[in-house]
Every structure is written in structure tokens, then in C-alpha cells.
C-alpha positions as CSV (number, residue, x, y, z in Angstrom):
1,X,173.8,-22.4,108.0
2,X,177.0,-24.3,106.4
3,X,177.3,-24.9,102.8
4,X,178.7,-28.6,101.0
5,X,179.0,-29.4,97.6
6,X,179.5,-33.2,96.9
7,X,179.4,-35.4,94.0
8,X,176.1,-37.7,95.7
9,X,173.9,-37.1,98.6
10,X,172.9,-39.6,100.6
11,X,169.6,-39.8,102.8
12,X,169.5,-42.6,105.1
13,X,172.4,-44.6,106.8
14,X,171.0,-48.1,106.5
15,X,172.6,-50.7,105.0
16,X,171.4,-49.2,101.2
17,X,172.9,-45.9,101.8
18,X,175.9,-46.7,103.6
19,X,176.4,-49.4,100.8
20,X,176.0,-46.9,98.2
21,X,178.4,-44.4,99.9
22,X,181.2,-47.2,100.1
23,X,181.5,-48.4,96.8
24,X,180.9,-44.7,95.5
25,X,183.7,-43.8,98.0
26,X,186.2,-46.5,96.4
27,X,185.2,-45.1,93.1
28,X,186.6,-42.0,94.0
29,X,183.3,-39.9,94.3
30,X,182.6,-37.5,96.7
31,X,179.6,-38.4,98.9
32,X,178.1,-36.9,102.1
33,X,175.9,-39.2,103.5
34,X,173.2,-37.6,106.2
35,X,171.6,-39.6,108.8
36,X,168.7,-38.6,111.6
37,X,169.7,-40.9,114.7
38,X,171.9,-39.5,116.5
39,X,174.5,-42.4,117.3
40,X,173.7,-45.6,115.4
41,X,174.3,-46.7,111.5
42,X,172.7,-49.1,110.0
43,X,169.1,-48.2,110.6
44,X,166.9,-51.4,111.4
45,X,170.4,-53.4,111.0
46,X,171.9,-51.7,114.0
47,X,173.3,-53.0,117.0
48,X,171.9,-51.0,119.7
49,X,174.6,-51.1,123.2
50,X,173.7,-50.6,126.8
51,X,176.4,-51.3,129.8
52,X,178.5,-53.9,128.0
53,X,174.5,-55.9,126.0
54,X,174.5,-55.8,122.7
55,X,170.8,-56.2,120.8
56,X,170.1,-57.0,117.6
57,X,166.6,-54.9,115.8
58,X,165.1,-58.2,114.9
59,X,167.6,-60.7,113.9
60,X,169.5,-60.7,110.9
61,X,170.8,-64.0,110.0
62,X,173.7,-63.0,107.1
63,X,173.2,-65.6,104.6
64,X,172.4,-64.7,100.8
65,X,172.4,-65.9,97.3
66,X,173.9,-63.2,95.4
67,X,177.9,-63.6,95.1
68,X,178.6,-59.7,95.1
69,X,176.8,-59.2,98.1
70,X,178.7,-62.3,100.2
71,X,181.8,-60.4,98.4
72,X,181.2,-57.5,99.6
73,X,180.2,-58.3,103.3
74,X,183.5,-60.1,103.5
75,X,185.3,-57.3,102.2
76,X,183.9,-54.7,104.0
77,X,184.2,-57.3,108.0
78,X,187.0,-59.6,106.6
79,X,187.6,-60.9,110.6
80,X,184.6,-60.7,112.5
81,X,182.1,-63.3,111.2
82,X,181.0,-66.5,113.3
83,X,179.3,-69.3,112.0
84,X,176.1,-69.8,114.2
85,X,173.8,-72.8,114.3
86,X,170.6,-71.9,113.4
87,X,167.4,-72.7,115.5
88,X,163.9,-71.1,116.2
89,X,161.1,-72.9,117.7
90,X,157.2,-71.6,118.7
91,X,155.9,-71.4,121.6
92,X,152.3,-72.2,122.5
93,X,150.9,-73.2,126.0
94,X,154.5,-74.0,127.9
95,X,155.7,-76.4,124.9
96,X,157.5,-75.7,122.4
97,X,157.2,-76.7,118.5
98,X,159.5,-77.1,116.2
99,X,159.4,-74.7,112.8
100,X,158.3,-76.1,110.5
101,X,155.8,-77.9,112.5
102,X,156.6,-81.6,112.5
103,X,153.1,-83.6,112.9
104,X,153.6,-86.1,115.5
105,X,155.4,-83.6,117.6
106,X,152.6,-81.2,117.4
107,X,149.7,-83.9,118.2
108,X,151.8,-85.4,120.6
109,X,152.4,-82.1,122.7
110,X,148.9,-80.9,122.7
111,X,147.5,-84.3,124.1
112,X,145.0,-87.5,123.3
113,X,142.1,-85.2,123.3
114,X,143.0,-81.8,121.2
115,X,144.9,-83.8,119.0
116,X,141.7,-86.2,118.5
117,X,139.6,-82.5,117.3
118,X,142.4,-81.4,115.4
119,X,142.3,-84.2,113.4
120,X,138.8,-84.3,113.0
121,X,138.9,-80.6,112.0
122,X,141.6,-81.5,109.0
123,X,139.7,-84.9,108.0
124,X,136.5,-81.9,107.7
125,X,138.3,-79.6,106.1
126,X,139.5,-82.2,103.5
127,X,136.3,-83.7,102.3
128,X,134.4,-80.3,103.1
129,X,136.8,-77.5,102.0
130,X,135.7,-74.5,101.4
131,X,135.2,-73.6,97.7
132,X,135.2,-70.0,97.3
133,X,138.8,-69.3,99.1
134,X,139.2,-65.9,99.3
135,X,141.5,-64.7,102.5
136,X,144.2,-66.0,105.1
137,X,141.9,-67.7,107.4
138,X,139.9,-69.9,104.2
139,X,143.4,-71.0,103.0
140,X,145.1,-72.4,105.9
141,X,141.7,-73.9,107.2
142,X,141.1,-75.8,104.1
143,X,144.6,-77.2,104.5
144,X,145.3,-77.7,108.3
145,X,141.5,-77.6,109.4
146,X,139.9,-75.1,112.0
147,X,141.8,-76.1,115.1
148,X,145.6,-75.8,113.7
149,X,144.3,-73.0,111.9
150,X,143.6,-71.1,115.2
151,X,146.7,-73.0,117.4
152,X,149.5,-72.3,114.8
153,X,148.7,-69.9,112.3
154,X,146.0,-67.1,113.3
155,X,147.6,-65.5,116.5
156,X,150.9,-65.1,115.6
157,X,150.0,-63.7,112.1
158,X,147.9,-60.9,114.0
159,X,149.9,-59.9,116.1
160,X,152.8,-58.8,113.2
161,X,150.4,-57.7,110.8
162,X,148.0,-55.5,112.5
163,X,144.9,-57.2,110.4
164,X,142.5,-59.9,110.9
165,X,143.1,-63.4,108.9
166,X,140.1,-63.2,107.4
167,X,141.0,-59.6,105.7
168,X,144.0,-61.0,104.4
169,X,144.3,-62.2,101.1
170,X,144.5,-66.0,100.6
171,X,147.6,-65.5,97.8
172,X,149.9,-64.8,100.7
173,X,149.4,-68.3,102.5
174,X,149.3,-70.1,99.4
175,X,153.0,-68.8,98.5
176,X,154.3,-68.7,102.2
177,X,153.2,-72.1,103.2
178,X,153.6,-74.3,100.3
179,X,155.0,-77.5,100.7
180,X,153.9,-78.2,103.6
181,X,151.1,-80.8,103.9
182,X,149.8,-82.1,107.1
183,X,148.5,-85.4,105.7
184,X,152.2,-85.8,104.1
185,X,154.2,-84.8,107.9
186,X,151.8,-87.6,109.2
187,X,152.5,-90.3,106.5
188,X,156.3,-89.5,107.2
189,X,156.1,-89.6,110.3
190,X,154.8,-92.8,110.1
191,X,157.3,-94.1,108.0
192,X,160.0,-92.6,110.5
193,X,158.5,-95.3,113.1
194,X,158.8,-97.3,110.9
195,X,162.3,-97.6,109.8
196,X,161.1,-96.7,105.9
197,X,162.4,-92.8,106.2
198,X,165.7,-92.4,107.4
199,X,166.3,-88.9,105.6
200,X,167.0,-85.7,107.9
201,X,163.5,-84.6,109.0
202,X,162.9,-80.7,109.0
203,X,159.4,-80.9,108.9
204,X,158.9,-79.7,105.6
205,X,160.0,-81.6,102.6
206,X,159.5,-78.6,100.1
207,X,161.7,-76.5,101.9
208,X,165.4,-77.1,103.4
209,X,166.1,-74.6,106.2
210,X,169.6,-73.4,106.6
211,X,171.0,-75.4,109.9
212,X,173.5,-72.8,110.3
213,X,174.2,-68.9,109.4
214,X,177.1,-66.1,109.9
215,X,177.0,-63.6,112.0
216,X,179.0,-60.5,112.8
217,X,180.8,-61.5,116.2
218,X,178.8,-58.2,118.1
219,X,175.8,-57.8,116.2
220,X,175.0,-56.5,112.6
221,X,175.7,-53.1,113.5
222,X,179.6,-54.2,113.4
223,X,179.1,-54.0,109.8
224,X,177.5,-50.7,109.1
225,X,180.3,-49.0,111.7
226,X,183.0,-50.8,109.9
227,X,181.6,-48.7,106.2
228,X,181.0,-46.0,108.0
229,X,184.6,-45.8,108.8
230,X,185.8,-46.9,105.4
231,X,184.1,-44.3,103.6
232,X,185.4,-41.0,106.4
233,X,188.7,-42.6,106.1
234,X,188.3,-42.0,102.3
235,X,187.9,-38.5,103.0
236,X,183.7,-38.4,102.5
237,X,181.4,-37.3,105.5
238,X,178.6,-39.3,107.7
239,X,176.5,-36.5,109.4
240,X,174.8,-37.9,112.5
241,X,171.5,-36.4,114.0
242,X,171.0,-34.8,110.2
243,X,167.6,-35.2,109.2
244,X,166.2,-34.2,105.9
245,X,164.4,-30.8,105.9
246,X,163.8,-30.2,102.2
247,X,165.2,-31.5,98.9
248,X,165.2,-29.5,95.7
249,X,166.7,-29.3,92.1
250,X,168.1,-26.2,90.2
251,X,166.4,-27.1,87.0
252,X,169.1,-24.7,85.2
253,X,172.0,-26.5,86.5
254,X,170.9,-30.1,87.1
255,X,172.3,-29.7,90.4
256,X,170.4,-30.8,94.1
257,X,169.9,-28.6,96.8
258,X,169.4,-31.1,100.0
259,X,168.7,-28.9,103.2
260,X,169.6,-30.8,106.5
261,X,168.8,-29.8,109.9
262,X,170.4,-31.2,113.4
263,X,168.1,-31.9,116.6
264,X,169.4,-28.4,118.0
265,X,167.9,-26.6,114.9
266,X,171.2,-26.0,112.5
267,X,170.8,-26.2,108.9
268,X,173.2,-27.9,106.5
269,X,173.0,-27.5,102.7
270,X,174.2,-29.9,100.3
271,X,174.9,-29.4,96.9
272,X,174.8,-32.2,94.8
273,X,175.0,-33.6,91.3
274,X,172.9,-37.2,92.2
275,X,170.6,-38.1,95.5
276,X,170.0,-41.3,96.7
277,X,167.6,-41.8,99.2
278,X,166.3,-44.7,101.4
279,X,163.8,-42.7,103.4
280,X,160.6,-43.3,103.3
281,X,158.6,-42.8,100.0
282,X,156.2,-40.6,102.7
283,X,158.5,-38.7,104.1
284,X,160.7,-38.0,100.5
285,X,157.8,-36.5,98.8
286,X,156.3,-34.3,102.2
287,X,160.2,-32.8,101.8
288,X,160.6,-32.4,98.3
289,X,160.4,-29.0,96.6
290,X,157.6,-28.2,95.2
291,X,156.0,-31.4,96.4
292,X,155.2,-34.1,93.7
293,X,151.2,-34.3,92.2
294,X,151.9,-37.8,93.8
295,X,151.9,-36.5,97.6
296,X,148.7,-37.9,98.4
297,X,150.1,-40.8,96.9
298,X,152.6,-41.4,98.9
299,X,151.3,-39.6,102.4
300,X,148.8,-42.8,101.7
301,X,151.4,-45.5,101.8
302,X,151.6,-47.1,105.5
303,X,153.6,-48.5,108.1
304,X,153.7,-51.5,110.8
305,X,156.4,-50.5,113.4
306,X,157.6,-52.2,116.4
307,X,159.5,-52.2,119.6
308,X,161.7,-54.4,121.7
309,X,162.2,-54.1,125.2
310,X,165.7,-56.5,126.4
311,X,165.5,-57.5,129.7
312,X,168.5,-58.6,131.3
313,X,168.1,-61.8,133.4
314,X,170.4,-63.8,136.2
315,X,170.0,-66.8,134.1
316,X,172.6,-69.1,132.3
317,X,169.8,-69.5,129.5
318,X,166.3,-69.3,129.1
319,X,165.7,-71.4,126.0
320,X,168.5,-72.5,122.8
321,X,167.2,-70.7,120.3
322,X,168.1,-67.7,117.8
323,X,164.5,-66.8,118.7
324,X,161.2,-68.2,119.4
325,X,157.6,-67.2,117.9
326,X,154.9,-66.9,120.4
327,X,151.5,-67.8,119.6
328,X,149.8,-67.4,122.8
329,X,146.8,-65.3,122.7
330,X,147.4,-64.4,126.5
331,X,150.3,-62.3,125.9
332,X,150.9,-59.1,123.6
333,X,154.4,-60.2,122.9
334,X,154.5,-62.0,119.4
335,X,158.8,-63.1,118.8
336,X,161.5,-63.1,121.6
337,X,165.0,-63.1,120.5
338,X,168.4,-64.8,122.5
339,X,170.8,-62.2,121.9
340,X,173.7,-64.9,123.3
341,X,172.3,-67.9,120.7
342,X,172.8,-65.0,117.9
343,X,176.4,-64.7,119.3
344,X,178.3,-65.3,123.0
345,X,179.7,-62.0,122.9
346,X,176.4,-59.9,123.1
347,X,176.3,-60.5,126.5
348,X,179.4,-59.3,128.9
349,X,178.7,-62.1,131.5
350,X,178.3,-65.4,131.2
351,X,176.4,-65.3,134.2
352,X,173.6,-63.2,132.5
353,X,170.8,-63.7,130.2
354,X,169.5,-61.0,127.8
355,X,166.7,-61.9,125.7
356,X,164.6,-59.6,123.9
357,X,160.5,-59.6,123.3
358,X,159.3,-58.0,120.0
359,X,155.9,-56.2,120.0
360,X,154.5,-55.1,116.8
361,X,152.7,-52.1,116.9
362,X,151.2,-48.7,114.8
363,X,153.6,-45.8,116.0
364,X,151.1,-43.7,117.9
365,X,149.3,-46.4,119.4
366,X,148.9,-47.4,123.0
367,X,152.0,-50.0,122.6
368,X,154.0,-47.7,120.6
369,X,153.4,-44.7,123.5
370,X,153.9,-46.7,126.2
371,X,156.5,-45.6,128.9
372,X,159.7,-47.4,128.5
373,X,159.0,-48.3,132.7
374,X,155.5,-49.9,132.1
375,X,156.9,-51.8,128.7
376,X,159.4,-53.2,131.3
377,X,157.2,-54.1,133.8
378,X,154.6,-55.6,131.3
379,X,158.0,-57.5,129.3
380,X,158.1,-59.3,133.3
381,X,154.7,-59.8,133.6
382,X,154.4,-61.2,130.4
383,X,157.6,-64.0,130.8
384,X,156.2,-65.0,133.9
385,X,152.7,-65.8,132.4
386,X,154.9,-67.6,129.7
387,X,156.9,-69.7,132.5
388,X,159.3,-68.2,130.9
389,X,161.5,-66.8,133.9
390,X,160.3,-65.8,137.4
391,X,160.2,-62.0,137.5
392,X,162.9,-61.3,140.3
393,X,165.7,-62.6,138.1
394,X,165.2,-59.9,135.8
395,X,168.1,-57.3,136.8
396,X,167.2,-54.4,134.2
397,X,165.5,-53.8,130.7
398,X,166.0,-50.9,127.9
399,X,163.1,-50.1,125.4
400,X,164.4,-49.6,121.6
401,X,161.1,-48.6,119.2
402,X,161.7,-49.4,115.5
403,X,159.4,-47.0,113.5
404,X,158.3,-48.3,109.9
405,X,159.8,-51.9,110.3
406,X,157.7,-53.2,107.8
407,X,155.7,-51.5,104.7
408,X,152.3,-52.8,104.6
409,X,150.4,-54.1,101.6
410,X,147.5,-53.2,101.2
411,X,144.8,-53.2,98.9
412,X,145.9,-49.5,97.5
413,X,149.9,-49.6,98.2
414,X,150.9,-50.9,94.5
415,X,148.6,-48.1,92.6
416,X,150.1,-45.4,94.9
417,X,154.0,-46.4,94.6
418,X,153.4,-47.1,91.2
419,X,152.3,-43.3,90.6
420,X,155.1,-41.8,92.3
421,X,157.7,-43.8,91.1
422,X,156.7,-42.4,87.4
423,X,156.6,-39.1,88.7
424,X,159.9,-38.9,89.7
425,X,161.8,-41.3,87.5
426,X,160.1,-38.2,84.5
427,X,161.1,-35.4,86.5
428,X,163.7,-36.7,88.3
429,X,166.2,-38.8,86.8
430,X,169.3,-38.2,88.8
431,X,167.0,-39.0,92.2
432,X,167.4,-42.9,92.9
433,X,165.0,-44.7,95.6
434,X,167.6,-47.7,97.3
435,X,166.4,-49.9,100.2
436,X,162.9,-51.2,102.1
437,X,161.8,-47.8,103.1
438,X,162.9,-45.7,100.0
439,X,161.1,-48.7,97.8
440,X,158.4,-49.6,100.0
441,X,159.5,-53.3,99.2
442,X,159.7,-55.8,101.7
443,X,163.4,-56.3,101.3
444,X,165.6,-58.3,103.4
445,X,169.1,-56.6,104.2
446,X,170.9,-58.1,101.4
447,X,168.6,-57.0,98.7
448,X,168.4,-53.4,100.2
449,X,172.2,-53.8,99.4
450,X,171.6,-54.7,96.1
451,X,169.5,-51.9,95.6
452,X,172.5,-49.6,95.8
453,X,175.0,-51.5,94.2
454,X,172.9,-51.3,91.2
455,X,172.2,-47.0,91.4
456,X,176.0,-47.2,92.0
457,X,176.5,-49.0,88.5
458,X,173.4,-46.3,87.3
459,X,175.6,-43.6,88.3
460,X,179.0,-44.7,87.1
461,X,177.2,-45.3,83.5
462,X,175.2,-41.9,83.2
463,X,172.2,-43.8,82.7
464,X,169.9,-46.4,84.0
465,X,171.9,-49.2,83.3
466,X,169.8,-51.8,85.9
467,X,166.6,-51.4,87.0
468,X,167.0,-51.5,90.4
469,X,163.1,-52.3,91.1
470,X,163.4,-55.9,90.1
471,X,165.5,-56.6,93.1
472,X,163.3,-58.5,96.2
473,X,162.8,-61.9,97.4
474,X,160.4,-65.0,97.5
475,X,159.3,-66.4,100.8
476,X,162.0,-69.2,100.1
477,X,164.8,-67.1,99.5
478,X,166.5,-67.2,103.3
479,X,165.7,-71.0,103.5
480,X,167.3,-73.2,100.9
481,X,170.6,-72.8,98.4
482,X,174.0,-72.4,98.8
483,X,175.4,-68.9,99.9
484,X,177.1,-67.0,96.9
485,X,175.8,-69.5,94.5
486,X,174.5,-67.0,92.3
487,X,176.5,-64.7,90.0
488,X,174.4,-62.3,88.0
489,X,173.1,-59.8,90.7
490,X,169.1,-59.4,89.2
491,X,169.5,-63.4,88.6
492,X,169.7,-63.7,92.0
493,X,167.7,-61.2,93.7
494,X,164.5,-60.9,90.9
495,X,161.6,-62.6,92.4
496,X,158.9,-61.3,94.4
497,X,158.5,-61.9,97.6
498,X,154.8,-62.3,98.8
499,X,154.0,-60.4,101.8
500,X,150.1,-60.2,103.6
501,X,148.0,-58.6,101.5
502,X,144.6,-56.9,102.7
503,X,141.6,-58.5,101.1
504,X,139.8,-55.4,98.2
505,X,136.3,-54.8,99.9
């Protein structure tokens, strides 16, 4: 066993803690950050390598509101962003959509006769809605009718969520898909063909998506290896393959005690004046000594996890897009990214494609425990049934599983962060929660960041000067504004964002 002492602790090198650690680091503090994987930073915004292909954990697009946080991405990768044009389409039955669903597109593409019940459904659904609207499924019915309900909306949601439409609750829908109106796409439309619209048509006049993004020239992991080396070159410590084993405070000296332990079994000890931690709310209180009355609490709050298997194909291109959402109920696969439409120099041969197909799963599950061999084989199978790619142009895949991607709402997950948050903001005052996991909020990279830069301010003040749990998002947040347009950091980062809540029985 070795012994540290260190201004701050650090649990978790995602973009949150390694945020933290920087600017703590410029500040002069002493920090010694401890992270469990064993080669990558950044945590769900890594870049995960494999002979010369680069693959991003889900696509993260590098666009946000707050000033600081553009600020501080340019300060920390000052030469390494690329502007990238931004496109993602779905994918249903061999055609592709565009997103936001433009009307006439859609009828067009699924033919005289589908279109014909389609529009019969939505002219039901509008002088027959249902009255008592209670989940997912009720609310986009009542909108889109019964037959875009099931074509567009119910397979793809499935699949990332875990949970039936009809368990979901309908306040979800109603904040993710307003603005859009099928009766107003096809009265555009209609216009368009007529030469009375001439405006820029992205299918949804509520909502501007953002036609282009940047993006870190090899992936977002070049980011969170580039503060990494900022903060060891100012003389503070990044322990890889250190996972936490226990976390405790001398009440008599104020001091933490933060007991980490490498794969081969060696324990680290870190003293420490301040902890920040981005793990997850289950895993902090199952570690910390004695365990909070709010274990149960926490041990209740759950997890949707996924993986991605890349498959490398002898293709120029399979398809333009960033990536492209698939809502065929034939196939378990439910988003495939284009690694060389996020950037060229993923991919180290221009004669290659490497795209990579997203399956969201429960970690345990039959998905989840999969061998990485039969997740390949089932990644070919699975593009061929597409039409996609023919199977013997596929030249190699690699399996990367994402645990606890996404926290999931549901009917009990407020009550039971709620109840250990005030348990350890009373007994704990110098232990800050930063990030997606060590909030269980639904944050997007930049707000985790924020999360941090406001315990950092906390810190440097000797009290809570911000409260960092106003930070999130709206639904809206990644899709219209101008980048940096917002000074104040809770001004720009207070909203909540809606996520899929499970309908109270």
C-alpha cells in the first residue's frame, strides 16, 4: 500500500473530472485524479483505437451555448478542431428519411397505398383523439395517427429505452417533439410546389438544426488526452486502472481518506482535503464509509448501457451521414455511426469504411454478455438484412460495451437522488457530485463540464458559491443558437432537459 496526500481527489476521468482537475491544476492546487479503465480518458467521450480506426462512444457533436465552456475547449485543443457538416437521416425499409421527417418525403417513400392509411390514421386521430393522454404511445398517436406512430416513433424509442411506449409518460413526447405538426409539413409542402415557400426547409419549423458542428480532428478523446497531459505536466497525477475501493472522512480533521485499488490488487491511499466524484451515485454510496442511510436509495437508481461493435468494410462509403437511426423492427441494431462523416482521419485508408452499430442494452443481459465473435457476426448479419453492405466486404470488427450510458427515469429515480443528495450535502460538505453519472442527470458533455467548473469556483470560495444542480439541458439545446452566445454559465446551462419517463402504476 502507498500513501498520497493531495489538495482534491478526483473519482472519474470523464470529461467532469478531468475538467475539474485542469482548471484546479492552473490554480495551483494539488489534485490526484484516479480512473478504473486502464488506457482511455474521457469516459463515454473517449476515442477508443484499434490498428490505425478511431471510434467515437456515440457521437459527440462539440457545439454549445455556454461561452466558458467554447473557451475552454479551445484553450485546452487550440489546433485540432474541424468544422464538420452535420447530417443524420433514419432508416426504415431500404429508404432513408430525413430528420426531422419532412411530409411529402415520408408519404412519398412509403408509396400510394401506406401513405393513403397513414393519412387516414392522422385524419382519425384528429377528429377522434384520444382524451385521457396519459403515455408515449397516446401522445404521438393523437398527433401523427396510429401508422406514423408505429413507422417513425415506437421502434426506435424501444429499442434505446428499454420500455414499452405505452409505459412511458406522455410529458416526454410532448417536450421532445414540439413543433412539429404533420398537418403544418404538409401545408408547406404544398406551398413549396407551389412557389409560395421559398425558405430553407428542415422539416420542422419550431426547431433549426445546426447544419454544421466541430469536431476534434481524431475523435473526442483528443481532448480528454490533451487535459490529461496539461494537468501531469503541472506536476498533478492521473492513476489509470485505479478504481475506487472505499472513501471515508476523519471527522476530527476534515480530511478524506480515498482507498484505490489497481486490477492486480494494490491499494493506493489518498489523502485529501475535497473529493469530487463523477461515479456513479450507486457505486459512491456502496464505497463510502460507513455507508449513507440513503444506500438503498441509491443501490435503487438504474442504468441503460450499450455497446458498439465497428466493423471495418472495403467500401469507399456506405451512406453520408454523421449517423443514421434505424427503425426497423427486423433488426436489434437501433443507431449506426460513420466514423469518416464525423472526421476523414478516423479511418487510415481511404479505401476503408468503418462504421459503427449501437445496441442498447441492460449490462447483464443477453446483448450485453454476448461474445464479442457472435456480436460481430450478428453486426454482418444484421447490415446485410439492412442492404446495407454485403457481408464479405466486412474485413474485421472490435466490440466496445459502454456500461451506464444513460440514467434512466423512472417513476422512483427523483425521490431516491433527491434523499441522498441531502444526506451528503449535511454530512458531507467538502464531497461534490460533477457529471451524468455522479448526478444521475442526463447531461450532455458540455454541461457535465460545467458541473465542474462550478465545484471548481465552490472550492476556490470555501463555500457553495453555485449550485451546481441547476446545470442540464432542454431537448432543444444541441439544435438551435449560436455557439458561445451565452455568457453567464447557469444562464446558459439551467433548463431541464426532459428525458423518458416511466408511466406511476
Amino acid at each position: 500500500m502507498t500513501s498520497k496526500s493531495t489538495d482534491v481527489a478526483i473519482i472519474g476521468a470523464g470529461p467532469a473530472g478531468l475538467t475539474a482537475a485542469y482548471l484546479l491544476t492552473k490554480e495551483g492546487y494539488s489534485v490526484t485524479v484516479i480512473e478504473k479503465d486502464s488506457t482511455y480518458v474521457g469516459g463515454i467521450s473517449r476515442t477508443v483505437e484499434h490498428d490505425g480506426y478511431r471510434f467515437d462512444i456515440g457521437g459527440h457533436r462539440f457545439f454549445s451555448k455556454s461561452k466558458q465552456v467554447v473557451d475552454l475547449w479551445n484553450e485546452i485543443l487550440p489546433d485540432d478542431f474541424i468544422q464538420r457538416p452535420r447530417m443524420s437521416r433514419i432508416y426504415y425499409e431500404g429508404k432513408f428519411y430525413s430528420y426531422p421527417l419532412r411530409a411529402f418525403e415520408a408519404l412519398g417513400n412509403l408509396g400510394i397505398l401506406r401513405s393513403a392509411f397513414c393519412m387516414l390514421s392522422y385524419a382519425k386521430a384528429k377528429l377522434f383523439p384520444k382524451k385521457d393522454v396519459k403515455s408515449f404511445q397516446d401522445w404521438v398517436s393523437n398527433q401523427f395517427g396510429e401508422k406514423l406512430f408505429g413507422i417513425f416513433f415506437k421502434t426506435y424509442t424501444e429499442k434505446v429505452w428499454g420500455m414499452q411506449c405505452d409505459e412511458i409518460s406522455a410529458d416526454w413526447a410532448a417536450q421532445r417533439i414540439k413543433g412539429l405538426s404533420l398537418g403544418g409539413a404538409v401545408l408547406d409542402g404544398v406551398k413549396r410546389s407551389l412557389g409560395l415557400n421559398k425558405r430553407p426547409n428542415d422539416g420542422m419549423e419550431a426547431k433549426t438544426l445546426l447544419e454544421t458542428f466541430r469536431y476534434p480532428r481524431k475523435g473526442p478523446g483528443m481532448m480528454w488526452e490533451a487535459a490529461r497531459d496539461s494537468v501531469v505536466e503541472g506536476g498533478n497525477q492521473v492513476l489509470m486502472d485505479h478504481s475506487l475501493h472505499q472513501l471515508s472522512e476523519d471527522k476530527a480533521s476534515g480530511r478524506w481518506r480515498v482507498l484505490a485499488k489497481t486490477g492486480e490488487g494494490d491499494v493506493v491511499t489518498i489523502n485529501a482535503a475535497h473529493v469530487i466524484s463523477s461515479a456513479p451515485m450507486r457505486e459512491l454510496a456502496s464505497r463510502l464509509h460507513p455507508l449513507p442511510k440513503t444506500t438503498t436509495n441509491a443501490m435503487n437508481l438504474k442504468y441503460r448501457d450499450f455497446l458498439t461493435v465497428a466493423v471495418m468494410v472495403k467500401s469507399k462509403d456506405l451512406f453520408p451521414d454523421n449517423w443514421i437511426y434505424i427503425h426497423d423492427p427486423r433488426v436489434l441494431v437501433g443507431r449506426i455511426q460513420n466514423f469518416r462523416s464525423w472526421s476523414p482521419e478516423m479511418i487510415p485508408d481511404d479505401d476503408m469504411a468503418c462504421v459503427g452499430l449501437e445496441y442498447f442494452c441492460f449490462e447483464g443481459d443477453g446483448l450485453w454478455s454476448s461474445k464479442d465473435a457472435d456480436l460481430v457476426e450478428l453486426a454482418k448479419k444484421e447490415l446485410a438484412q439492412l442492404g446495407l453492405c454485403d457481408p464479405a466486404d466486412i474485413e474485421g470488427g472490435l466490440v466496445v460495451r459502454q456500461e451506464k450510458a444513460y440514467p434512466v427515469y423512472d417513476d422512483a429515480y427523483a425521490a431516491n437522488v433527491d434523499a441522498m443528495r441531502a444526506e451528503l450535502a449535511e454530512a458531507y460538505p467538502t464531497l461534490h457530485l460533477v457529471g451524468r453519472n455522479g448526478m444521475h442527470k442526463y447531461n450532455n458533455q458540455d454541461h457535465a463540464m460545467m458541473t465542474a467548473m462550478l465545484t471548481v469556483e465552490n472550492i476556490k470560495a470555501g463555500r457553495i458559491k453555485h449550485d451546481v444542480w441547476c446545470v442540464n439541458e432542454d431537448a432543444e439545446y444541441h439544435e438551435a443558437g449560436a455557439e458561445g452566445e451565452l455568457e453567464g454559465a447557469v444562464e446558459a446551462l439551467s433548463s431541464v432537459r426532459q428525458v423518458p419517463r416511466k408511466l406511476a402504476a
